[in-house]
Z-matrix of the N, CA and C atoms (Angstrom, degrees):
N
C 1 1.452
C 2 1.525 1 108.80
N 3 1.571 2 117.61 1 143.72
C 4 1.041 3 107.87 2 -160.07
C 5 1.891 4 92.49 3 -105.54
N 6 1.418 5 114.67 4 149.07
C 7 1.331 6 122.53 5 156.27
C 8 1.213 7 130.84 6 -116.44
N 9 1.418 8 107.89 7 127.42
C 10 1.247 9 95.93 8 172.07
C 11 1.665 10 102.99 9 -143.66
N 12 1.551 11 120.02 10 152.52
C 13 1.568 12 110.33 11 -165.70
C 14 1.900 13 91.44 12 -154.23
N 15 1.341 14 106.98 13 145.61
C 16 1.752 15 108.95 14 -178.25
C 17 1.183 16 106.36 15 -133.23
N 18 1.130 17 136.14 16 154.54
C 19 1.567 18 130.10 17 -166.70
C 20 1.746 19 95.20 18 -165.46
N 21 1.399 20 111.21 19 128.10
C 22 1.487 21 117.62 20 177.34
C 23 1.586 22 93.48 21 -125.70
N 24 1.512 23 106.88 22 133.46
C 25 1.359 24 128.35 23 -161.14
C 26 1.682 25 96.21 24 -139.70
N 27 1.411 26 99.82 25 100.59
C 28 1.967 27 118.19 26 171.46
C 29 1.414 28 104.59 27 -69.66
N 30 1.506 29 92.95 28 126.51
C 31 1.544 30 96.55 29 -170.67
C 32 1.800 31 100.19 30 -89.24
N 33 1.220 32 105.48 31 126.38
C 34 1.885 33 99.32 32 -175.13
C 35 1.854 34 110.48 33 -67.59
N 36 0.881 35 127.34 34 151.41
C 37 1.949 36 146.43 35 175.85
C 38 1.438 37 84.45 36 -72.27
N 39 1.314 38 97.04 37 171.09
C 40 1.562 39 114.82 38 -174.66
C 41 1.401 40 85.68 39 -142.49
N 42 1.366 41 125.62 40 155.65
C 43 1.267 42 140.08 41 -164.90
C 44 1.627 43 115.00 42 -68.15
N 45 1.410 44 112.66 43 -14.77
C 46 1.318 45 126.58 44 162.85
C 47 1.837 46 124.47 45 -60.16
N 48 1.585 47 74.87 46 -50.94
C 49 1.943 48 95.06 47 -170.27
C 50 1.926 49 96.81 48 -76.96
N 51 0.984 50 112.09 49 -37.93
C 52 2.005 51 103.77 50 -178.49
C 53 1.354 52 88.52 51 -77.81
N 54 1.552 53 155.66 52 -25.31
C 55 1.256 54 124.69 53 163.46
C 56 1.191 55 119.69 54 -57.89
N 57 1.102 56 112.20 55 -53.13
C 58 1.415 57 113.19 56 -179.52
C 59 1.897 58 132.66 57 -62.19
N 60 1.378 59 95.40 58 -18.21
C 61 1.823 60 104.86 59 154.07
C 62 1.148 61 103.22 60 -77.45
N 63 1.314 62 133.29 61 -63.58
C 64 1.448 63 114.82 62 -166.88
C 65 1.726 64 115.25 63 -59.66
N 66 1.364 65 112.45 64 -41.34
C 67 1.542 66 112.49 65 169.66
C 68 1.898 67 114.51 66 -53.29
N 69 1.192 68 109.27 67 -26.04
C 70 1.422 69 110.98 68 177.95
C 71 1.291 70 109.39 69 -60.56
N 72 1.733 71 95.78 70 -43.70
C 73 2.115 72 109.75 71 -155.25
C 74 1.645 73 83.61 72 -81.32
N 75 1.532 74 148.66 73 -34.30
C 76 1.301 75 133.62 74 -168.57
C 77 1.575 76 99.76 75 -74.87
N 78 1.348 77 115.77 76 -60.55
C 79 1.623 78 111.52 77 -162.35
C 80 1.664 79 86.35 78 -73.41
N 81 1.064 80 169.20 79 -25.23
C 82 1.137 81 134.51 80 139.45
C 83 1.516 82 147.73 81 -14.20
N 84 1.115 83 99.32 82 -49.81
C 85 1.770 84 135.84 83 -166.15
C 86 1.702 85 84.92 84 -71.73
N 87 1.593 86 108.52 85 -59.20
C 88 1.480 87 108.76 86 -132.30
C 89 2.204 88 82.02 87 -94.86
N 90 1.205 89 128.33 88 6.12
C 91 1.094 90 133.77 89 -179.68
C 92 1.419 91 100.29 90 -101.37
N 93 1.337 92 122.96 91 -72.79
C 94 1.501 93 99.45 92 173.47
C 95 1.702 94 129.08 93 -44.92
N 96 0.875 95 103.19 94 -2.85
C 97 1.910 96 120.37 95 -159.87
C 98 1.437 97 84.47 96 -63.35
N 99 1.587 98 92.62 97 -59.47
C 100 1.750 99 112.17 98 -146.15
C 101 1.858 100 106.10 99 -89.81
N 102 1.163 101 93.69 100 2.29
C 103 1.633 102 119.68 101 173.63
C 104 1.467 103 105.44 102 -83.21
N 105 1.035 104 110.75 103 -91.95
C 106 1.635 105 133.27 104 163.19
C 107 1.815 106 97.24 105 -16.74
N 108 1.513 107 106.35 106 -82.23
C 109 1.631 108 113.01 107 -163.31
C 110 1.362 109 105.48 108 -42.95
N 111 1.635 110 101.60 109 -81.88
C 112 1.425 111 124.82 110 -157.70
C 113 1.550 112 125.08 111 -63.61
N 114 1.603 113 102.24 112 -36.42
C 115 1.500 114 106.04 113 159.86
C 116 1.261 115 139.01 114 -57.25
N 117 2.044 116 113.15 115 -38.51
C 118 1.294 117 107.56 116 160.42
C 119 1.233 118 127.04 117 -66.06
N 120 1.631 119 121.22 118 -38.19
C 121 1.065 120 111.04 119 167.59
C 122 1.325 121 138.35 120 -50.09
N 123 1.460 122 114.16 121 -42.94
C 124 1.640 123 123.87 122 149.83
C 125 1.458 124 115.71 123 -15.95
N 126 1.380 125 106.94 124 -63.97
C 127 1.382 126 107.86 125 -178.97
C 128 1.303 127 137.61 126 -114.66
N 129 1.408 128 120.73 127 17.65
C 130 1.225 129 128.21 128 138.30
C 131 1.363 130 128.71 129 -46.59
N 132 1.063 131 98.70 130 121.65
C 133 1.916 132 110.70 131 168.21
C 134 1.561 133 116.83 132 79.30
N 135 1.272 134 104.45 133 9.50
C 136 1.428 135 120.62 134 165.53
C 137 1.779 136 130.56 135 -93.72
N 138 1.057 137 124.45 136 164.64
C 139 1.139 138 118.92 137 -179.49
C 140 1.877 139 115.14 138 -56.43
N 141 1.050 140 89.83 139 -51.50
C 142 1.755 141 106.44 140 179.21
C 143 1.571 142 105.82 141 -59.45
N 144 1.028 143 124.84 142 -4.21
C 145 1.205 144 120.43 143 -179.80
C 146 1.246 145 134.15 144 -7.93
N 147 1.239 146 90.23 145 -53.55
C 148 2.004 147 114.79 146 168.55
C 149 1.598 148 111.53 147 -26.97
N 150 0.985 149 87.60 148 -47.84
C 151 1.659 150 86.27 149 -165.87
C 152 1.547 151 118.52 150 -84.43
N 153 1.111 152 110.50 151 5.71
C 154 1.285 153 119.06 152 153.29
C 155 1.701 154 127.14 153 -35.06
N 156 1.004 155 108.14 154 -12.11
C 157 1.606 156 116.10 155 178.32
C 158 1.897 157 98.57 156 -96.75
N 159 0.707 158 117.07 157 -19.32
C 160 1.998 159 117.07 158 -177.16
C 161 1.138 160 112.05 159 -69.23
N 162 1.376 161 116.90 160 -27.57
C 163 1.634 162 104.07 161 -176.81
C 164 1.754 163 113.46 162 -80.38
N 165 1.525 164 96.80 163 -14.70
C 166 1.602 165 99.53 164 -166.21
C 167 1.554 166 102.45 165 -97.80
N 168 1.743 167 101.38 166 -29.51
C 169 1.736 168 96.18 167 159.55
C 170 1.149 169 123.46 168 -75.02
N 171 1.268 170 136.83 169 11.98
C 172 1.254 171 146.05 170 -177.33
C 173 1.521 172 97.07 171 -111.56
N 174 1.464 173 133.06 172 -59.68
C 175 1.322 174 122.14 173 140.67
C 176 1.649 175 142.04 174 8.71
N 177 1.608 176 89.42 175 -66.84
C 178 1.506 177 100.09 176 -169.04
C 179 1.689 178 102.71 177 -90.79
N 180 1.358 179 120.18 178 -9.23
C 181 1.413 180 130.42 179 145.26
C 182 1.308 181 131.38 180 -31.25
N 183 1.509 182 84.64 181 -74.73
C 184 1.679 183 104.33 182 165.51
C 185 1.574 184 127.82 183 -37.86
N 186 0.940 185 101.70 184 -63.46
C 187 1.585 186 127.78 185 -179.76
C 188 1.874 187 107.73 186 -52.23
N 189 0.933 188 96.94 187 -48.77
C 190 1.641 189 111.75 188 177.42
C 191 1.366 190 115.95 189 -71.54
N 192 1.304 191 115.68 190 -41.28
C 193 1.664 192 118.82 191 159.09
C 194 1.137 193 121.31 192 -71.45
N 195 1.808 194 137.23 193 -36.88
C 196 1.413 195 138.28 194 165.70
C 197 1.444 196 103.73 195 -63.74
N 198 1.265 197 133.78 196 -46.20
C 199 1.785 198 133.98 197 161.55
C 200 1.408 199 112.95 198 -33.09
N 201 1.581 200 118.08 199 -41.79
C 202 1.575 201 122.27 200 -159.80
C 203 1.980 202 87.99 201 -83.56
N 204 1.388 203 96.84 202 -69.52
C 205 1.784 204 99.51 203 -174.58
C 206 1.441 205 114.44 204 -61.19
N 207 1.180 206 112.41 205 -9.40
C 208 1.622 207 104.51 206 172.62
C 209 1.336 208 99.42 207 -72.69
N 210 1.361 209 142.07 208 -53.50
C 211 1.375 210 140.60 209 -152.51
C 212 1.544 211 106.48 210 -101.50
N 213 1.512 212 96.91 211 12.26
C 214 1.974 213 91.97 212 -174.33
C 215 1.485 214 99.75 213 -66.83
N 216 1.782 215 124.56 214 -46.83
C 217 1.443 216 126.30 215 -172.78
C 218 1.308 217 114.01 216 -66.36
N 219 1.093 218 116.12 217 8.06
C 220 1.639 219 104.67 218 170.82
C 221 1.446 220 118.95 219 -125.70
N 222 1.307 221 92.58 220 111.37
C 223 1.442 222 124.97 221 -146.47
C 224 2.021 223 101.97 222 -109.98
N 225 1.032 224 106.57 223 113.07
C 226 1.846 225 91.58 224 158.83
C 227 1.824 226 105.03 225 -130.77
N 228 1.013 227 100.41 226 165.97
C 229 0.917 228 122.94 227 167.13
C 230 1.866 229 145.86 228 -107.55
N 231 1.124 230 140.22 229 124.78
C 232 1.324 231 130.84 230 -154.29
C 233 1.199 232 103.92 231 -127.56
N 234 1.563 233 112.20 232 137.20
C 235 1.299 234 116.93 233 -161.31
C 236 1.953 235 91.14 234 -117.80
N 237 1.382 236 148.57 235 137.42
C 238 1.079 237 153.95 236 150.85
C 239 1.855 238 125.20 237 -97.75
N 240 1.251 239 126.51 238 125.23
C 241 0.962 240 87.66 239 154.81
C 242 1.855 241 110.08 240 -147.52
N 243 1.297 242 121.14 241 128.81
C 244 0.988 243 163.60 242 150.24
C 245 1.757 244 133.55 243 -1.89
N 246 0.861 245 126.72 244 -3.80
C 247 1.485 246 120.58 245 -145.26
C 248 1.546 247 121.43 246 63.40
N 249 1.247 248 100.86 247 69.65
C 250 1.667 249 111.03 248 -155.10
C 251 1.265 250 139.05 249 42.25
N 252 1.649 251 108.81 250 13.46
C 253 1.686 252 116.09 251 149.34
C 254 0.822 253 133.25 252 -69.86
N 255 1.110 254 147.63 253 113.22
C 256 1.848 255 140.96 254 -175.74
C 257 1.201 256 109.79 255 -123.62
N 258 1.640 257 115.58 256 122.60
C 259 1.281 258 137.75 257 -168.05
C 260 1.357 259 103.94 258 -124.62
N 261 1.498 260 115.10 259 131.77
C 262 1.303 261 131.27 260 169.50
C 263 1.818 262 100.58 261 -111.69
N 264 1.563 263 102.52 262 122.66
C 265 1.137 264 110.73 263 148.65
C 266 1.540 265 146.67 264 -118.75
N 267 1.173 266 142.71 265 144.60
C 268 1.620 267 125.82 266 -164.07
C 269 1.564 268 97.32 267 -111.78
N 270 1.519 269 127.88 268 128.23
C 271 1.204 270 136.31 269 -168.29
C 272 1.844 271 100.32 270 -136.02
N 273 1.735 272 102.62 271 108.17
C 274 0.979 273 108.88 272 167.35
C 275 1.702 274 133.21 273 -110.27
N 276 1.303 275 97.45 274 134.92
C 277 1.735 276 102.53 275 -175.08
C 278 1.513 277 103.83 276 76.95
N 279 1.588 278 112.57 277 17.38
C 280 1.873 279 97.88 278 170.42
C 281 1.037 280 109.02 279 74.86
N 282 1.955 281 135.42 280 13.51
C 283 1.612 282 121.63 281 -161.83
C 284 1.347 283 84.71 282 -161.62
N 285 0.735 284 144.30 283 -35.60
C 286 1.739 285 149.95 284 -155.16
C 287 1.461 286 105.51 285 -123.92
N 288 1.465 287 92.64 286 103.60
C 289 2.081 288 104.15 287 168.60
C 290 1.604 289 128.01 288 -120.61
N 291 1.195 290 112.38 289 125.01
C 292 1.322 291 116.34 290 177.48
C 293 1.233 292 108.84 291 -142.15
N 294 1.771 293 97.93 292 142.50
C 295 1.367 294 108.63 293 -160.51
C 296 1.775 295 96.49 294 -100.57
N 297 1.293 296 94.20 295 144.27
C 298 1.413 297 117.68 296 -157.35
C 299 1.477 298 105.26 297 -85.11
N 300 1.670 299 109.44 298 -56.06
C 301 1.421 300 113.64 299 -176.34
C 302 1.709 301 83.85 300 -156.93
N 303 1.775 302 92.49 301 165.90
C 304 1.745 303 111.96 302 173.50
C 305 1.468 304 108.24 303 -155.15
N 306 0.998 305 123.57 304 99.24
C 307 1.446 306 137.88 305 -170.17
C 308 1.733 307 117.26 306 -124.37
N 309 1.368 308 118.18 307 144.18
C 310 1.499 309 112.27 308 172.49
C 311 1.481 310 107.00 309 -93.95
N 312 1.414 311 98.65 310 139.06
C 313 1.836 312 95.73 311 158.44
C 314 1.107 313 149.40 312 -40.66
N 315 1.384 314 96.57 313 -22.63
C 316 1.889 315 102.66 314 162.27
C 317 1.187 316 135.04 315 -88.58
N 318 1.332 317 108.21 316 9.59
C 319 1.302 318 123.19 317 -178.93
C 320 1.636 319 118.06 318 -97.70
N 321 1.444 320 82.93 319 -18.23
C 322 2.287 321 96.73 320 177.17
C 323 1.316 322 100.04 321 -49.73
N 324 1.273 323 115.24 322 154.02
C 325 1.701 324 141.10 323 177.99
C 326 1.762 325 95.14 324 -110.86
N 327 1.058 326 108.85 325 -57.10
C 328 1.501 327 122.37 326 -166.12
C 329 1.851 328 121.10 327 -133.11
N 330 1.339 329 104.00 328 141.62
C 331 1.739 330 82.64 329 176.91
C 332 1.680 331 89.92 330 -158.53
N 333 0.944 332 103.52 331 104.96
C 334 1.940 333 122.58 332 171.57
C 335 1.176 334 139.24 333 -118.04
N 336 1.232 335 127.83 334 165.20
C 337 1.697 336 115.29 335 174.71
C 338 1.831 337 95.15 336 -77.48
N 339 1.396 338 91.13 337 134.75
C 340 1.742 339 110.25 338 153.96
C 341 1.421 340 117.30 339 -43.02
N 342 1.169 341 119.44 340 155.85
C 343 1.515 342 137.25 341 178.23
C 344 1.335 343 112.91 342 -160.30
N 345 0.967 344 117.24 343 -158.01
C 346 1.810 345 126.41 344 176.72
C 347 1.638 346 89.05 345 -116.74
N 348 1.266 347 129.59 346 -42.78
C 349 1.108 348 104.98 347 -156.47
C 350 1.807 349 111.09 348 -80.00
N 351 1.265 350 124.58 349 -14.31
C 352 1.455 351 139.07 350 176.91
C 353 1.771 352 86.69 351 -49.19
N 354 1.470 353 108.20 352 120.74
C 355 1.916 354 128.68 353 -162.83
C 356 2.189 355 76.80 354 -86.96
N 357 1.200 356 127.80 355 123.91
C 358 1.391 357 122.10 356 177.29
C 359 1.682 358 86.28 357 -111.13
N 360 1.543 359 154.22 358 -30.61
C 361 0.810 360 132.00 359 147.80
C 362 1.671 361 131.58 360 -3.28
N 363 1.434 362 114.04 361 -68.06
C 364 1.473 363 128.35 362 -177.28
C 365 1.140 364 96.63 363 -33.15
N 366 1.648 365 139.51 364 -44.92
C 367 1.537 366 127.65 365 -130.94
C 368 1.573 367 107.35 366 -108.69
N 369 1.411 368 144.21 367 98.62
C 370 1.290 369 137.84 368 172.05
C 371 1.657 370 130.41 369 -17.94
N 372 1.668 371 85.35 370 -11.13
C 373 2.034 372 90.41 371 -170.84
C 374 1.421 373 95.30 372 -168.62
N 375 1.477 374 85.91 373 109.76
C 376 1.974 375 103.94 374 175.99
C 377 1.311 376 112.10 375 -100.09
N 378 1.181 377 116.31 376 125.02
C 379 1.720 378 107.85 377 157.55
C 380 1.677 379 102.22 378 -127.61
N 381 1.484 380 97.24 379 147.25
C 382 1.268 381 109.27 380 164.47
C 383 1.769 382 128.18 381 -139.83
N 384 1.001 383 106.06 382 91.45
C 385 1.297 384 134.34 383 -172.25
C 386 1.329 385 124.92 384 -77.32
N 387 1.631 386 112.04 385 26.36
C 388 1.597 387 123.04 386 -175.79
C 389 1.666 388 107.64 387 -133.64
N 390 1.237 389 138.87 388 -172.82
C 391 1.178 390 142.22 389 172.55
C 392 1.599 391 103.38 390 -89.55
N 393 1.158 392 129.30 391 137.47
C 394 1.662 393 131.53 392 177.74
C 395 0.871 394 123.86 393 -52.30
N 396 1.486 395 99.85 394 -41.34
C 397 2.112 396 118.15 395 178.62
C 398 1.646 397 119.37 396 -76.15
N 399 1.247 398 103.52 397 -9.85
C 400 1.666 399 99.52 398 -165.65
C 401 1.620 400 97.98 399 -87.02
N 402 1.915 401 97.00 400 155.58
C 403 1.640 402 110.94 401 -172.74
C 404 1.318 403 116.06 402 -79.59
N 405 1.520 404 112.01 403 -11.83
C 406 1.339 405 117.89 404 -172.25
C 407 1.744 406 118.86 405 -120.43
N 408 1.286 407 95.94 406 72.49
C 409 1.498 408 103.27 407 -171.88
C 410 1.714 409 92.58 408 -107.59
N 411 1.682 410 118.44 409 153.71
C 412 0.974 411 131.67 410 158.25
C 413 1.751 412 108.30 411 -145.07
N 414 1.585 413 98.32 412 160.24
C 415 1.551 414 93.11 413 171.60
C 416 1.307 415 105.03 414 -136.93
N 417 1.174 416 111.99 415 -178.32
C 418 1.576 417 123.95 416 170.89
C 419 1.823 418 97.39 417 -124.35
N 420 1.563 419 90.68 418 162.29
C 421 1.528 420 103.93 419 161.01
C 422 1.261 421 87.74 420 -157.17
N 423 1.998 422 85.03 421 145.43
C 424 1.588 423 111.20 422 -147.87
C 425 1.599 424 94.01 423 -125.11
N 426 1.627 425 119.03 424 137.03
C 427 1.486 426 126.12 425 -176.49
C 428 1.939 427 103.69 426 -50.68
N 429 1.178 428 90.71 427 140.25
C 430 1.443 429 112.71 428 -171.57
C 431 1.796 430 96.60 429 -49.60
N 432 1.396 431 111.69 430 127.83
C 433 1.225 432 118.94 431 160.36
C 434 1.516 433 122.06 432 -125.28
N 435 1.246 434 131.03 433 -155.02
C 436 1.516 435 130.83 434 177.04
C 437 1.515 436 112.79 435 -21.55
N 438 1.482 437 118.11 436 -50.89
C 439 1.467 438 138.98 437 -163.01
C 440 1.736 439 108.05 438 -95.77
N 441 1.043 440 115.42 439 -9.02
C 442 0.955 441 142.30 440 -177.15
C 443 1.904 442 114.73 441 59.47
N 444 1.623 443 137.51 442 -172.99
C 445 1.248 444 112.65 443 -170.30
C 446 1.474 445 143.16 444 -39.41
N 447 1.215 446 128.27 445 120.65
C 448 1.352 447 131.10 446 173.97
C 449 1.364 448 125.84 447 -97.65
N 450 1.453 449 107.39 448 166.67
C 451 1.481 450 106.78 449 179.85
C 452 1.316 451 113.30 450 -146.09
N 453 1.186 452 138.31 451 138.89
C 454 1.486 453 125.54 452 -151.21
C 455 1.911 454 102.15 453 -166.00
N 456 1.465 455 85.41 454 103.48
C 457 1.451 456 104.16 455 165.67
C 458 1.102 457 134.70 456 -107.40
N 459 1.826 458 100.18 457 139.16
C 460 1.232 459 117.14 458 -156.80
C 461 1.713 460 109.10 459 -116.59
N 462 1.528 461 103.96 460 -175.20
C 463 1.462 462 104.17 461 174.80
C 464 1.480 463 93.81 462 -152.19
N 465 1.716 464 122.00 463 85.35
C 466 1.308 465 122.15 464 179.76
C 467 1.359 466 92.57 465 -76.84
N 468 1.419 467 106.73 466 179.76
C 469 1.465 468 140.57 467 -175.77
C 470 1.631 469 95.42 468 -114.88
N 471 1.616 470 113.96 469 -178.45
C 472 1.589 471 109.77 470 -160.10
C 473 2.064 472 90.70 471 -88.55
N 474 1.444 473 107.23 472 -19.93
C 475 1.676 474 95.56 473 -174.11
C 476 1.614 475 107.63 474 -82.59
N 477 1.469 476 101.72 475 -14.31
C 478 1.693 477 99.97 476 -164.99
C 479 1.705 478 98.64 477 -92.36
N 480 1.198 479 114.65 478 -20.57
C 481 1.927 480 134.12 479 172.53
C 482 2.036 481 87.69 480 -65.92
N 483 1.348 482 118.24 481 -77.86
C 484 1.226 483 97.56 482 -147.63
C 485 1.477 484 102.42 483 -71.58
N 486 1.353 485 133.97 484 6.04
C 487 1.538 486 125.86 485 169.78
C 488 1.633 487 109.29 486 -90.84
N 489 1.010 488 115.13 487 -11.61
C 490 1.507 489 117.10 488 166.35
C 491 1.470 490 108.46 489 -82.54
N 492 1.240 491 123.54 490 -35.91
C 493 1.218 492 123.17 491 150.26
C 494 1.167 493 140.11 492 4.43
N 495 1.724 494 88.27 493 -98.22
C 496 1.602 495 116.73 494 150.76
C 497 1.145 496 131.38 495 -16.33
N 498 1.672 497 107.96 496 -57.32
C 499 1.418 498 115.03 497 -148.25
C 500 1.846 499 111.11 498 -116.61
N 501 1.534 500 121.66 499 -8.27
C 502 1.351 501 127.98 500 155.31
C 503 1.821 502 112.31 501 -64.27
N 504 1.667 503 99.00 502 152.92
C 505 1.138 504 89.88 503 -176.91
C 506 1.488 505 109.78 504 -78.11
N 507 1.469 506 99.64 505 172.10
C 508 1.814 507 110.35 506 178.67
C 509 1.197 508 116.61 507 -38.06
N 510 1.627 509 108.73 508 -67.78
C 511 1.807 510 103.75 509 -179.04
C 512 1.248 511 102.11 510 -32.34
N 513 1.576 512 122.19 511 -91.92
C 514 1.130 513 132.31 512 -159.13
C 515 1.439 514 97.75 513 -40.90
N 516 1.109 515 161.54 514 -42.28
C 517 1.604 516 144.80 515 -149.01
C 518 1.642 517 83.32 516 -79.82
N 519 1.471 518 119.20 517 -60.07
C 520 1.565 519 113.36 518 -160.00
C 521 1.448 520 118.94 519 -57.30
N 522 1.558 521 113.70 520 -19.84
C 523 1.611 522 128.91 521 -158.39
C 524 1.551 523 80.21 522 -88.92
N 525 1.135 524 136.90 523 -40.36
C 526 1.657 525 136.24 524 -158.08
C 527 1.299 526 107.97 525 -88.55
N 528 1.475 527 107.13 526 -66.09
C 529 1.639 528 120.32 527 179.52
C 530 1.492 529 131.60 528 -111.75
N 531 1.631 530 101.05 529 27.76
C 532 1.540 531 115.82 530 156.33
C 533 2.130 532 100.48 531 65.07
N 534 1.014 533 125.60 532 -165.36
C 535 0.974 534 128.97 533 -136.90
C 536 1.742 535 107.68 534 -121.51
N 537 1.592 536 98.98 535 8.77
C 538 1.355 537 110.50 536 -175.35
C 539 1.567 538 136.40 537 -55.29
């Protein structure tokens, strides 16, 4: 039987990161202002006249770079999994995807619920691909490859939990979820 299960998990802003969009969208606003105003006036009624078009291409600059950093903090994440492939990807602003990690299930060492006390130091290559605050975090750590051990936390849902299920080996299912 084949499985396959996808799960996109919005990573929430922290009261830091929505200041800083809205501070983008103000000094934006108030930069084209002085773009728009002060530049034509600059060059009105002068010889250079010509160049009267630079302040507004400098403008439409603006706007296109506050567009890019406005949507940099919004971040989700996509979880796949495969016939025991599991792919993490990080997708920012809804347009921009990069895949994070791609690993098979038989390759897990370990796969548990998250805590604070799990040492993420130990591991040469961390990813964490869930919200910090949520109750239902788990990770895996995956046999040392190129990068050597990893650890990679997640925040499945209950359909994307029982397809991991499936597809970890036995030990590990019994060491996690007992003998049920």
């Amino acid at each position: 039987m084949d499985i396959f299960n996808e799960q996109l998990v919005l990573r929430k802003k922290s009261p830091v990161e929505s200041a800083f969009k809205y501070g983008v969208f103000a000094c934006a606003a108030l930069l084209i202002f002085i773009l728009v105003v002060f530049g034509s006036l600059f060059f009105m009624g002068k010889a250079y006249a010509v160049f009267v078009f630079v302040p507004y291409m400098a403008a439409v600059g603006v706007y296109y770079l506050a567009k890019k950093w406005y949507g940099a903090l919004d971040i989700e994440f996509e979880y796949s999994l495969t016939n025991g492939q599991f792919d993490v990807d990080k997708i920012i602003n809804r347009s921009d995807r990069s895949r994070m990690i791609t690993f098979e299930c038989k390759d897990i060492d370990t796969f548990a619920k998250y805590d604070s006390s799990v040492k993420v130091d130990l591991y040469n290559t961390r990813i964490f691909a869930a919200n910090a605050d949520s109750e239902n975090l788990y990770y895996f750590v995956i046999k040392a490859n190129e990068s050597g051990k990893t650890i990679v936390v997640i925040e499945p849902n209950e359909k994307m939990l029982e397809g991991i299920k499936r597809s970890i080996p036995r030990n590990i299912y019994f060491d996690v979820f007992g003998r049920n």
